[in-house]
N, C-alpha and C positions, 0 to 999 in steps of 0.2 A: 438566428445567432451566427451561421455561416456567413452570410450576406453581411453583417457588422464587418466579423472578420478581413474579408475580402473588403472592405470598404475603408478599413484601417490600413492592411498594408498599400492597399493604391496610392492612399498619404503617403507615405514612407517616398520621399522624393529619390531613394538609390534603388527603388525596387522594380521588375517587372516581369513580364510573362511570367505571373501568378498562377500557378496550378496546385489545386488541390485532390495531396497524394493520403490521407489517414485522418481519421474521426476517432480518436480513443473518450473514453471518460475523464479525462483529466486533460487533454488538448488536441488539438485538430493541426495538419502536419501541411504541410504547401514545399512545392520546390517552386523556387522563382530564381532570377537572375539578377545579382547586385553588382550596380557600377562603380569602379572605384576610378581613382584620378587615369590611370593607366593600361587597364583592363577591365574586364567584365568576367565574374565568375557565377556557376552554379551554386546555390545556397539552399538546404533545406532548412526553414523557419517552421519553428516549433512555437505556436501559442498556445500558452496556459491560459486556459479560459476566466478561471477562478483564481483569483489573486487575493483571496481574502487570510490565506494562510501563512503569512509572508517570512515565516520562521522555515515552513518545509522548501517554499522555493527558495530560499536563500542557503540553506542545506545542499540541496541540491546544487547548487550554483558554485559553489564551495568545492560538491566532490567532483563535477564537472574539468573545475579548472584544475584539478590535481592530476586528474584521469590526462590531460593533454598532455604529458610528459612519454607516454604509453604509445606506443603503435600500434596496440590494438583497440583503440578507441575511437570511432569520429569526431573531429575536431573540433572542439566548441569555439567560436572565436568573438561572439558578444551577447549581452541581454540586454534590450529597451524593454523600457516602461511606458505604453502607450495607451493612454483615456483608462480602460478598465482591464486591462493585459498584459501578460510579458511576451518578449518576445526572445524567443532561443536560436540562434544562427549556429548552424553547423556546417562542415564543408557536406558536397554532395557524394556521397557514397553509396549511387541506390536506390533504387527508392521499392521494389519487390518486397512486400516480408515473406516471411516463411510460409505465410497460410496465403498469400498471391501467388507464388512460385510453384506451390503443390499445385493448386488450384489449377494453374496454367501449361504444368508442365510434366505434372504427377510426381509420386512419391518417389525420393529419394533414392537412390541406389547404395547397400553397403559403405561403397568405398565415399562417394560423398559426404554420408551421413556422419562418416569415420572425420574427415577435416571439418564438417560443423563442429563434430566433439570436441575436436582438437580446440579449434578458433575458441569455441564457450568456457573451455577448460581456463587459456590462458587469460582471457578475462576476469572471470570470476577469481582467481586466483589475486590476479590485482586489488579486486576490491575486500575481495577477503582480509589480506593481508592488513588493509587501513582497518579493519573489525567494519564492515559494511555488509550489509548483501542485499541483494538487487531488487527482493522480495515481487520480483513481476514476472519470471523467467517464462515469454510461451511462445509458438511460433508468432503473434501478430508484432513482437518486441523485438525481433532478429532478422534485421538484414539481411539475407540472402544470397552470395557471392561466390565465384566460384573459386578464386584463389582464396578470401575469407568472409567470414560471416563477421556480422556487429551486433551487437545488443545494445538496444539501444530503450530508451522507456525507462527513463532513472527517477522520475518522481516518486517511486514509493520504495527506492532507497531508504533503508536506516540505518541504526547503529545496532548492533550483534547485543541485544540487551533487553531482558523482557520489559516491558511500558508500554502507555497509554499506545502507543506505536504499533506495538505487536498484537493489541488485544481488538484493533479494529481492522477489519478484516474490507480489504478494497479491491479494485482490478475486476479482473477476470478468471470466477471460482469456479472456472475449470481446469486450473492450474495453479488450487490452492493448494497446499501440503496440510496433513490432518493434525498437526499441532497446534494451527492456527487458532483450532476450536478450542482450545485452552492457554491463547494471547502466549502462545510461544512463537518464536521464529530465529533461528538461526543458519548458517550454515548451511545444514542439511536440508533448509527447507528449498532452498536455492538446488539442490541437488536432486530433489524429489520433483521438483516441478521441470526441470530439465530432462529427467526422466521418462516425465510426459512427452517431454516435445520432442524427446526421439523416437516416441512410438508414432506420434505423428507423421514424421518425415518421412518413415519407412514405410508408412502404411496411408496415409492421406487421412487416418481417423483420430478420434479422440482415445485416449486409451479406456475410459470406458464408456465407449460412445454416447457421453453430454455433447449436447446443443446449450447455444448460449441462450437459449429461449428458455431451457431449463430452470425451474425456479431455483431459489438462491437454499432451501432447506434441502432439496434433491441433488446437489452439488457436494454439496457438504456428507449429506450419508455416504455417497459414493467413495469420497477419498477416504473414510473411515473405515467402509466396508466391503468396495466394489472389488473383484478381481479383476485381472488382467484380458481382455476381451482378445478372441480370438488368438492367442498365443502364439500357436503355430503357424501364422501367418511371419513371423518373424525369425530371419535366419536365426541357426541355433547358440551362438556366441553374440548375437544382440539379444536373446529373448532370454541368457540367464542375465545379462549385465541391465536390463532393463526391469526384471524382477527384483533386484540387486537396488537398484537408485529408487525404487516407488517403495520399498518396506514401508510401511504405518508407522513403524517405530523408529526417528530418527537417528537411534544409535544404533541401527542396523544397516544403516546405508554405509555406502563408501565413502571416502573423503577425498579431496581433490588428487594425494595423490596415489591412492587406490586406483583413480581414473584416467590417471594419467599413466600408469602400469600396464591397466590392462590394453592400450592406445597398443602398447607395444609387444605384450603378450595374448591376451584376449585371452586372461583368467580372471575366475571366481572362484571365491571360498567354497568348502567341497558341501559346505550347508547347505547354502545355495541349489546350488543343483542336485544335492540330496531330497528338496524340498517336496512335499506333498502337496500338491497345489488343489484349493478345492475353489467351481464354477458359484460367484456372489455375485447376482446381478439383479436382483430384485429390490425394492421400494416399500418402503411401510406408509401405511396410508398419514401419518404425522412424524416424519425421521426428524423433527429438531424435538418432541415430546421423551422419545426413547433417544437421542442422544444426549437426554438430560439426565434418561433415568441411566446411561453411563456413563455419567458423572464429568462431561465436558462441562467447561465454564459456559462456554458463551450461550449454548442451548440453556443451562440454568437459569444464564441472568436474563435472555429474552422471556424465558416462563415468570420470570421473577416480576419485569416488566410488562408482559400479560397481566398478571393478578393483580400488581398495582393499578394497571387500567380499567379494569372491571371490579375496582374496589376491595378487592380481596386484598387487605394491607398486611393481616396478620401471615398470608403464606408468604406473600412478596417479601415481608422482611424476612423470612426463615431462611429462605433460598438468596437474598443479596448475602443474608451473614454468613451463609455458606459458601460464597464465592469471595467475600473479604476474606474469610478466615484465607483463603488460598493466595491472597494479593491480589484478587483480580478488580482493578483501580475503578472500573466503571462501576460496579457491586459499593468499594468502599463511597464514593462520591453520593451514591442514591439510597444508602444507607445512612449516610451523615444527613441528607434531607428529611428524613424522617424522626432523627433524632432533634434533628431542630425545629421540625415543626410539631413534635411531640404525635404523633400518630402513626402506627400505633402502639409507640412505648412512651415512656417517660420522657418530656423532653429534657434534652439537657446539649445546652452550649456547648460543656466539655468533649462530649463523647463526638456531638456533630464535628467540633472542631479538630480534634482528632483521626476520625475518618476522612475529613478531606486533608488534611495534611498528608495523611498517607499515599492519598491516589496523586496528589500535585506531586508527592518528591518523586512519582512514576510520570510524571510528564502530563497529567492530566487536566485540558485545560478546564473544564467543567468543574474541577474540584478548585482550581485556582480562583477562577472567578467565587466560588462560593465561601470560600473559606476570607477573601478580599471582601467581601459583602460583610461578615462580622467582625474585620477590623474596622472597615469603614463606620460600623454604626454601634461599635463598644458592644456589640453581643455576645455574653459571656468572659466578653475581656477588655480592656482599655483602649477607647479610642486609639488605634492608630493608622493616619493615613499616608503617609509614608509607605508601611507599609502593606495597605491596602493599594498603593499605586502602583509596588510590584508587584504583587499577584495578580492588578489589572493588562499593566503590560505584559506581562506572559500569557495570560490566556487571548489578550487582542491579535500577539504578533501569531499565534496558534487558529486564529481563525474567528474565536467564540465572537459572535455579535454582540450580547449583552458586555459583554465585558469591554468592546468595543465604544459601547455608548456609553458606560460606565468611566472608562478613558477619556472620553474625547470632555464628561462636562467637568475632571479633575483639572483637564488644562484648560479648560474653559475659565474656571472661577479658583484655580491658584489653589487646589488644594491637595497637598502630600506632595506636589510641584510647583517650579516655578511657572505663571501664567503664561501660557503660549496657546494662544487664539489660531494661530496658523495649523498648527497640530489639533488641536480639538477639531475643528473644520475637517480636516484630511480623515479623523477617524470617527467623525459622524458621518460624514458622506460616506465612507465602505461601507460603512453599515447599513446605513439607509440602503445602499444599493444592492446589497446581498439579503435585505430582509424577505425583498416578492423573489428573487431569483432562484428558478426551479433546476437548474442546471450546476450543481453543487457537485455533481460525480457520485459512483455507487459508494455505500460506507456503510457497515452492517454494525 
């Protein structure tokens, strides 16, 4: 896949001295040099590997270009679309993250660590403000500088709103915040994983020392249950205000300008530091089993999806209806599957069509497509393709393949649209091409 990469931008007739600086889940990062009529500048090119989403990168792209008004932002200055990629031109600010600078240089000093705060605060702040937040916040995401730091890693950017968005959990989950396990994410969660990455800086470790070898259920118990490792390793006005941003319970954090207070007092609430801190570092031998039996969603719906899988339908529906009842979209979508295929309850159109309804008006592209399947085919209600085309183009521009090819043969043979062959083509071919493609990014 590298070697593609590299083989695309060498096409790129203004590009050259391609080096590649970053491999994440979602795109691999090169600094090269583009020539323009009158000079020659450093450009880091950011490609997205996977273009089949073409709703989040266009989001993206969107708060990109708002962010350039900002001075605490890297400058984005264009996107191509190239064979099966995008490509993200930024100016060159960099190319060190946080976890290359430790790495090379060691952890952080107080006062340091104090203008990283500073730098993340005013960002975040930015995008706060639009109802955004970064939802990726960790040392591999933040530029490293000495007069300022950047963050940078904005693809899993949303909008401040529980949905299909917040209930799938992506990145890098050792710097997820523990609301995630119940498809929440705001604000705070932006705060809580920052939190993390100050204990990072100061220290060169994880705040509870995960490895990303770590499987993805021992991640998660951690930010649920783990204390703060090694405490006292942390001066004493970072180790309350880092206790302070990691709480478990999002209304217990500070907010941006709580943090931006203490920048200039370096106080905490007297709770805080009244706190009784007890040593959690241990593992249960199944932590997404017992984080079901307290009562997280997404441990639920994966048990839920266990027993469907091993044929056990009657627990599985118990435990989806128990996570609809909560809104949680993935629950409602595999809940309305069963009601339409009648097993193992009564079937019924209505209720199926119901359920997906609810998870689509959460952004759900699985329920879109499904709920577009029985307008398409008058199940439980009247032929309509129309609007069977929009539930297909929402779930297409969101990623879903089926829904993709289910697009592509509407404008194929003119139906619920006008006939356009050019279009059907473009969205048979994504599909076709992301059907064997194993490089899809982590998505829990």
């Amino acid at each position: 896949m590298t070697d593609d990469i590299v083989s695309v931008l060498e096409k790129q007739s203004d590009l050259n001295s391609i080096q590649k600086i970053g491999l994440g889940s979602h795109a691999t990062v090169y600094k090269v040099k583009q020539r323009f009529e009158d000079k020659t500048n450093k450009q880091i090119v950011r490609v997205i590997r996977n273009i089949k989403n073409y709703f989040a990168i266009k989001r993206e792209k969107d708060l990109l270009v708002y962010l350039n008004q900002f001075p605490e932002f890297a400058r984005f200055n264009e996107m191509r679309k190239v064979e099966f990629y995008y490509l993200q031109f930024f100016d060159y600010s960099g190319q060190k993250n946080l976890t290359q600078y430790v790495k090379k240089k060691g952890s952080l000093s107080p006062a340091k660590t104090k203008k990283l705060l500073a730098s993340m605060l005013s960002i975040l702040k930015r995008v706060h403000n639009v109802a955004f937040i970064h939802g990726a916040v960790s040392p591999d995401n933040i530029i490293f500088g000495k007069k300022r730091s950047l963050l940078v890693g904005w693809s899993q950017a949303i909008p401040v709103l529980s949905s299909f968005d917040t209930e799938t959990i992506t990145g890098d989950l050792r710097y997820c915040s523990p609301e995630r396990l119940n498809g929440q994410m705001d604000e705070k969660g932006d705060i809580y994983a920052l939190g993390c990455t100050l204990y990072f800086a100061l220290t060169g470790k994880h705040i509870y020392f995960l490895k990303k070898s770590d499987n993805c259920a021992r991640q998660l118990w951690a930010h649920a249950h783990h204390s703060i490792r090694k405490l006292n390793r942390l001066p004493i006005f970072w180790r309350y205000l880092i206790i302070w941003m990691t709480q478990k319970k999002p209304e217990k954090r500070p907010n941006l300008k709580e943090l931006a207070l203490w920048l200039k007092e370096e106080t905490v609430p007297d709770w805080i530091r009244k706190l009784s801190l007890k040593t959690e570092k241990s593992f249960p031998k199944d932590p997404l089993i017992l984080l079901a039996d307290e009562h997280y969603l997404y441990p639920i719906f994966k048990q839920a999806e266990d027993y469907e899988t091993t044929g056990d339908l009657e627990n599985a529906f118990n435990l989806y209806e128990n996570c609809a009842f909560r809104g949680y979209s993935r629950a409602e979508n595999n809940l309305g599957l069963m009601y339409e295929n009648g097993s193992p309850v009564r079937k019924s159109y209505a209720m199926a069509s119901n359920m997906y309804e609810q998870a689509y008006q959460k952004g759900n592209p699985f329920a879109a497509y499904n709920l577009g399947r029985l307008f398409e085919k008058g199940l439980g209600m009247p032929i309509n393709l129309e609007q069977a085309f929009k539930l297909y183009e929402f779930a297409s521009l969101r990623g879903h393949l089926k829904a993709q090819n289910a697009l592509a043969k509407m404008y194929q043979h003119g139906k619920g649209i006008t006939q356009n062959l050019k279009k059907a083509r473009y969205w048979s071919t994504l599909a076709t091409y992301y059907s064997n493609d194993s490089d899809l990014g982590a998505c829990l």
